[in-house]
N, C-alpha and C positions, 0 to 999 in steps of 0.2 A: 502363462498369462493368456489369457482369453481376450482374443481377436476381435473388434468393434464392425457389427456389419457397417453398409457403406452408407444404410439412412441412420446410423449411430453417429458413425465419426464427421457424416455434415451435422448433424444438431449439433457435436461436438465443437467442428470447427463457428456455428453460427454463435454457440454462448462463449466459445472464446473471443470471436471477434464483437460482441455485446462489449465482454469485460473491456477490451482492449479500448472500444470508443468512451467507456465511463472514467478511464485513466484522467484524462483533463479535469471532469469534474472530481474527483478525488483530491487529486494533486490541487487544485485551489480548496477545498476541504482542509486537508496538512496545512493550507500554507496558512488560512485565515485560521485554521487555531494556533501554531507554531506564535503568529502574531501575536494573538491573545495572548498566551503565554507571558511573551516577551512583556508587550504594553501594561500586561496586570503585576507585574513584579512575582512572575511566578505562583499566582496565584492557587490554590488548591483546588477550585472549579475552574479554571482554565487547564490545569495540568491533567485533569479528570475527562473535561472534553477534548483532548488532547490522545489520553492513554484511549479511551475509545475509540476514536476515528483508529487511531493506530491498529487495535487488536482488531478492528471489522474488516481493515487493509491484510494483517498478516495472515487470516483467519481465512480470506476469499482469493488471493493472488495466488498462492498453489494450487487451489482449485482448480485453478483453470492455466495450469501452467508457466504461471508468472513463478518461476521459483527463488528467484534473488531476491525478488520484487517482497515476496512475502516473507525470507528470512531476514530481511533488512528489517522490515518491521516490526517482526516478532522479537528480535533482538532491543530496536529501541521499548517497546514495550515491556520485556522484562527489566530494561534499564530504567523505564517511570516508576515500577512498582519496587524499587530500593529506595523511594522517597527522597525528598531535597534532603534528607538531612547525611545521606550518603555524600562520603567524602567528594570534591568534586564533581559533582552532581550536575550544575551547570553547563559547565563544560563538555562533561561527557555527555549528558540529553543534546548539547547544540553540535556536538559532532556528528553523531547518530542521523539528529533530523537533517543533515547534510548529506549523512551516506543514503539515508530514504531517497532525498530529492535527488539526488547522482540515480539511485535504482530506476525511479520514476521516467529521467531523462532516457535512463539505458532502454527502458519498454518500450519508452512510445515514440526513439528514434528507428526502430525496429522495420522495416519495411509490414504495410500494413498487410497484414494475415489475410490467406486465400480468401476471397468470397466464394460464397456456393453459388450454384445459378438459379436458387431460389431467392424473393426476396428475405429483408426479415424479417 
């Protein structure tokens, strides 16, 4: 594996610590659509902007080394695209966006990631 020089691995550490300050706005993103969700009775465009936020979460958090963070998502994500009409469905979607919010918590209780002595 090929070694990151040392002005790699600061750009490296400053987009992971980007990602890590956009966690709060993310996490109210999940929650006001999760809401949606809920308040429309499940509706099909809310479950839609729902699976989106999701897949642009599982899709960016290993990126940048969030790796629970983004398998928790992609998991709920593959569990929207079995449709309400999978057994259970309910349920299992409200568990899932619970293990997100538990992943969310686990990140961004994390002591906050080195700063460079650049700004950013």
């Amino acid at each position: 594996m090929t070694r990151l020089s040392s002005e790699a691995q600061a750009q490296q550490a400053r987009l992971q610590q980007k990602y890590f300050d956009s966690l709060p706005a993310k996490r109210a993103s999940l929650a006001g659509d999760w809401e949606r969700v809920q308040s429309s009775d499940w509706s099909d465009a809310a479950l839609t902007a729902l699976k989106a936020g999701v897949h642009r979460l599982a899709g960016s958090a290993g990126s940048y080394g969030f790796d629970q963070l983004g398998e928790a998502a992609a998991q709920l994500e593959s569990s929207l695209r079995s449709g309400p009409g999978a057994a259970g469905f309910r349920e299992h979607i409200s568990r899932q966006v619970r293990e997100l919010q538990q992943a969310l918590d686990d990140v961004e209780s994390m002591v906050c990631l080195p700063r460079t002595s650049k700004h950013r």
